[in-house]
Steps between C-alpha positions, in 0.01 A plus 500: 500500500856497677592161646576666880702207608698509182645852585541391866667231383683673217650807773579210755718326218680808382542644866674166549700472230624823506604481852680219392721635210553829779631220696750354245627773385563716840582234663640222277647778209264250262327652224266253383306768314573793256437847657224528268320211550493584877413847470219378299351206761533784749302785246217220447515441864476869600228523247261249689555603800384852380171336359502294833618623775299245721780206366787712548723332772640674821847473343480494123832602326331799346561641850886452389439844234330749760199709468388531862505844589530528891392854687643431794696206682313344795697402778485155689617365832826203415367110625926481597677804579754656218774513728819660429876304486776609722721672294924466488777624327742267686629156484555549902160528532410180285709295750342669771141415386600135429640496864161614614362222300700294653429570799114543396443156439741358760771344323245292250603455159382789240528597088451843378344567158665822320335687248582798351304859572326614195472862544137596369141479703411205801186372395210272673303271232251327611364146345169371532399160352839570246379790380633860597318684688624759637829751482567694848839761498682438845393844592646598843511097587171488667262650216555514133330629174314261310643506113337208366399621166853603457684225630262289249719679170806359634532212244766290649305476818209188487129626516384113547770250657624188299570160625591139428511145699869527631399846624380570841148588496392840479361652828128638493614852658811594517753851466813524321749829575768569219628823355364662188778691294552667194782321285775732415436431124162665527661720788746667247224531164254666735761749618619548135123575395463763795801670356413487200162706601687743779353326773718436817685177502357253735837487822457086530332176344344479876320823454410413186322205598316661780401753295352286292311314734313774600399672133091475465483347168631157493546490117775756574656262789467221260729694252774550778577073471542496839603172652504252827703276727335313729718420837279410734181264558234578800235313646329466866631125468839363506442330131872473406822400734720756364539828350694331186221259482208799459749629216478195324117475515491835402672445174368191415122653576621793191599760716799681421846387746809653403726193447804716642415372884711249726507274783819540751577290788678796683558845529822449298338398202242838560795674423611286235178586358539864530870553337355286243223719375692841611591520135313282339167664532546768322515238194123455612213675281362631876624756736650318856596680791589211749424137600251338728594240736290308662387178724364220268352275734118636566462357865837669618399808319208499782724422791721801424185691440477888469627855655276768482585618118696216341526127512786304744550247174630727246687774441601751185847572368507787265766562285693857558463719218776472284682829464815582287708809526676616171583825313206719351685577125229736332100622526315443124133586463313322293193605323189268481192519305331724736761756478618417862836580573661167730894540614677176503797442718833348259665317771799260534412154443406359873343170549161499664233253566619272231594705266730811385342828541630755281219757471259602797198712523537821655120610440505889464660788591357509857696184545815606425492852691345297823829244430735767420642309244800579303717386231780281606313388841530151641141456551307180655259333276229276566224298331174619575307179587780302344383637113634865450813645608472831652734673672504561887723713626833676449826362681569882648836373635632378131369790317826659271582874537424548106163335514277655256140622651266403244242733340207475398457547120249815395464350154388180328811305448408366138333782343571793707216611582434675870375273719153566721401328840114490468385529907487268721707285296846377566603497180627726262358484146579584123201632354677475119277209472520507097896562458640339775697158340436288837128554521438457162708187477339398799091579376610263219637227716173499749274481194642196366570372818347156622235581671419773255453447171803195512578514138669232389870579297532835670649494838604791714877497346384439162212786524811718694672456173254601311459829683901568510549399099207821515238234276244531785413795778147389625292129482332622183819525344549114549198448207671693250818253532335255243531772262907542580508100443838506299666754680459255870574163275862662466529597875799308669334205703160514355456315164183433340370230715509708809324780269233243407464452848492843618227618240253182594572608901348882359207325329419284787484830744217618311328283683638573836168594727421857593601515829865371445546739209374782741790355802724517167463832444689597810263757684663593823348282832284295203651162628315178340177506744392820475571470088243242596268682694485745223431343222245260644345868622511692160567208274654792226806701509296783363245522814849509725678784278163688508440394918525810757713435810177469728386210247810308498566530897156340525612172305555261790890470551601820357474809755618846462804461426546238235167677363688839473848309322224336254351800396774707501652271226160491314519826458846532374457518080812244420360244703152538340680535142738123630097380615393608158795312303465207738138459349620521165743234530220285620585491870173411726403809663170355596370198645408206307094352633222678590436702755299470782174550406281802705210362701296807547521868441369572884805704578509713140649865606615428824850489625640334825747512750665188691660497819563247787482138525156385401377194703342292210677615168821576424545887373561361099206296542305774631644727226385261218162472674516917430645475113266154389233739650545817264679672784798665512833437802722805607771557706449828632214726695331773333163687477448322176494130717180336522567277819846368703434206564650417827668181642658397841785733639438798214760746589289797662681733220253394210219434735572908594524608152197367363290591836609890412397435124193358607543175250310188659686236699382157453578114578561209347163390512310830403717456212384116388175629593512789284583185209278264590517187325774687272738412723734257563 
């Protein structure tokens, strides 16, 4: 018979030890633990809270890895307004807002605190007994959406507050605002990964992070490594003298305080502040856009008090946008894996936010007829959101008599190859997908790739190499090398260590799981979730080759069109012959554990449609309810459907199309009904 207080006792233990190494290691950069060891305190920890869910606490660190799948976002009134900063451009109107302070407080003596503006989402945490309860987006100031669930993922962010004797003791309700942001690091790999599947790069690490905020699946948020400053402490008491002082408690409670703020005694060291960080931010892994000044003492913060949108006490300086102007040299267009055609602006060298910018992105051809661009042109360039260069505009005034307009090319610039613009795209595309160089050098480099199949020995310039010395042309080329081993042992800068090395990295992919080798394979708009979402649905490459685009636009994730790029690559004989050789070479193509197991065959023969937002399922946990069942999910309406099963706000479209069919609409609880106890 299990010991009951032994497991409580047992998840209470590893819930606190494993807040505890979070702790050190976010907050300390302490690793007192292997990954592995923690990883596996954290599987045994998930595992009994599975078996009992009555011990799990409010804020176990399992929330830290997702899971909750969230239909819609519920909105809730703010305890203490979101208001919005004053914003300047001008050191003028610093002095003039420290001369209303001034004046504000009548002559009394004063300190501001200056931080700097992290340029991602305001959030409002909320902290009840130390533990967090509660994530609210500032919203239009007065109302926000509650993102708990999501906010939970963000791993340097506390779920249960720390403390120690020479700290100040923790309040029993309390609300902390801070920014959540996306670090450029992560910023720059996601961007790189939406390239690499011919998705649209995201314009800003600010819209990333929103974005990301408000995805339904928090397993997918908690793969975006979002992160959080804290900079500023709430509470319907005065608890703390100072604003510096609540920044202090804040850190020394585990919360996250960017060490970059200040004290100054007067506006002139404000703007000592400022000229300080104009440059230096940009050595910062975060995106900036200004500085925040404001009041530190609490009690004079009242007595200056409010306008109707922004505080009396502070104020925001934002940083102009840097701009350079410089000469626009030459247009090449690059070719990615996709086939999409990108011009890049050759420029000369201008200095720009820290750094020299020598290339820029010019997007498509729309961009450059709507710019008018031409060769030769002094042109003004920008950084969009401080990260990309783009160019802005075209100095009319400067533009030479001889400059060149620039055209357009009709053909593939490696291969040759006329070049299509599939519609409603902005790009334009080389369909030569097996003998054009780039994408083929490119397929390779995203299959060994990190978060691909990350084999060890054979980088992206080492597999480049490979492809240009003509020893390799697709990844199941790269487990024939072992049978070329003295040919690469006589390669310049290889040797037969780094061959060694190489052929153990190929072994060791063999046991790369399903879904990373199906991301590897480079399927356009298959990024690493719905590779994911995939293979957790089919568990086999085979069922996905073999899948209809109805089936796979009914895996949760996936839609029409990622469905339609699937299956038109399934169907395409050299990628089922590379599939085929793949399997040979002992590449998982299925995954490894059992399946779930079917818990009745009530829904045998009969197929389903889901639409809307159900109100006590999610749609995948609805459509597993259908498969465990014996039933079957689709994505589209036809005379052959046995029911649409119809959620909150169904677009009238389906709801039309199945009326005229006559196939039965039902909801989500003639559906568990139809199950029974076969469902959930």
């Amino acid at each position: 018979m299990t010991d009951l207080f032994a497991v409580q006792d047992k998840i209470r233990a590893l819930t606190e030890r494993l807040h505890y190494l979070n702790h050190q290691y976010y907050q300390n950069d302490v690793s007192e633990v292997s990954d592995q060891e923690f990883d596996a305190m954290l599987r045994e920890l998930q595992e009994l809270e599975r078996q009992y869910p009555e011990y799990a606490q409010l804020n176990s660190p399992t929330q830290r890895v997702g899971g909750t799948v969230t239909k819609q976002f519920p909105t809730q009134e703010h305890r203490f307004p979101m208001l919005s900063l004053a914003n300047t451009y001008s050191e003028a109107d610093l002095r003039e807002f420290d001369e209303r302070v001034q004046r504000g407080l009548e002559g009394a003596g004063y300190e501001y605190v200056c931080e700097l503006k992290f340029d991602g989402v305001a959030m409002s945490l909320r902290y009840e007994n130390g533990q967090l309860t509660q994530g609210v987006t500032r919203g239009d100031g007065t109302r926000g959406d509650v993102v708990t669930s999501n906010v939970r993922t963000i791993k340097t962010l506390p779920l249960s507050l720390r403390t120690n004797q020479d700290a100040p003791a923790i309040p029993a309700d309390f609300e902390v605002r801070g920014e959540i942001f996306m670090p450029l690091g992560v910023f720059n790999d996601l961007n790189a990964e939406r390239e690499q599947n011919g998705e649209p790069l995201l314009a800003n690490p600010r819209n990333a992070a929103s974005g990301t905020l408000k995805l339904q699946d928090s397993a997918m948020v908690a793969a975006r490594r979002l992160r959080f400053y804290a900079y500023s402490y709430l509470s319907p008491r005065r608890d703390f003298p100072t604003h510096s002082a609540t920044l202090e408690a804040l850190k020394t409670w585990g919360l996250p305080v960017s060490d970059t703020w200040r004290k100054a005694s007067s506006i002139e060291g404000v703007l000592e502040f400022i000229h300080y960080w104009e440059k230096r931010r940009f050595e910062l892994p975060v995106a900036t856009d200004g500085i925040v000044i404001k009041v530190d003492d609490l009690r004079q913060q009242e007595l200056l008090g409010f306008t109707a949108k922004s505080p009396r006490w502070a104020i925001a300086y934002k940083y102009p946008a840097e701009a350079g102007r410089t000469r626009l040299n030459e247009i090449i267009y690059q070719v990615g894996r996709t086939g999409a055609v990108t011009p890049v602006a050759l420029l000369d060298p201008v200095p720009l936010a820290g750094t020299v910018v020598k290339r820029a992105s010019v997007h498509n051809a729309n961009q450059i007829a709507a710019l008018d661009l031409r060769l030769g042109d002094m042109v003004f360039v920008e950084k969009g959101g401080e990260i990309i260069p783009k160019i802005t505009g075209v100095d009319l005034l400067a533009r030479p008599a001889d400059a060149v307009p620039i055209v357009y090319p009709t053909n593939c610039p490696a291969c040759g190859t006329p070049l299509v613009r599939p519609e409603g795209e902005a790009h334009y595309r080389c369909p030569n997908e097996r003998g054009c160089a780039p994408q083929l050098k490119s397929k390779l480099e995203h299959y060994v790739s990190r978060k691909a199949l990350n084999i060890d020995g054979l980088g992206a310039e080492t597999v480049g190499r490979f492809f240009d010395l003509g020893l390799v042309r697709d990844a199941a080329d790269l487990y024939d090398l072992p049978q070329r081993r003295d040919e690469l042992v006589n390669l310049e800068r290889l040797g037969e260590k780094s061959v060694q090395r190489m052929f153990a990295g190929l072994e060791q992919s063999k046991e790369v799981a399903f879904d990373r080798v199906l991301f590897g394979l480079g399927i356009r708009y298959v990024g690493e979730t719905v590779a994911e979402k995939l293979a957790a649905h089919y568990r086999r490459i085979d069922p996905i080759l073999n899948a209809s685009v109805e089936e796979l636009a009914a895996v949760p994730e996936v839609g029409g069109v990622i469905a339609e790029s699937v299956a038109a690559w399934a169907q395409d004989a050299a990628n089922r012959q590379l599939v085929e050789r793949l399997k040979a070479a002992g590449v998982q193509m299925e995954l490894v554990g059992e399946a779930p197991q079917p818990l009745s065959d009530r829904l045998n023969g009969l197929t389903f449609v889901l639409s809307g937002v159900f109100e006590q399922h999610s749609r995948e946990e609805l459509e597993q309810v259908i498969v465990r069942n014996g039933g079957k999910v689709t994505g589209s309406i036809s005379k052959k459907l046995s029911y649409l099963v119809a959620g909150d706000k169904m677009g009238p479209a389906k709801r039309e199309k199945a009326t005229a069919l006559n196939v039965p609409i039902i909801g989500e609880t003639d559906l568990l009904a139809m199950v029974s106890d076969g469902g959930l």
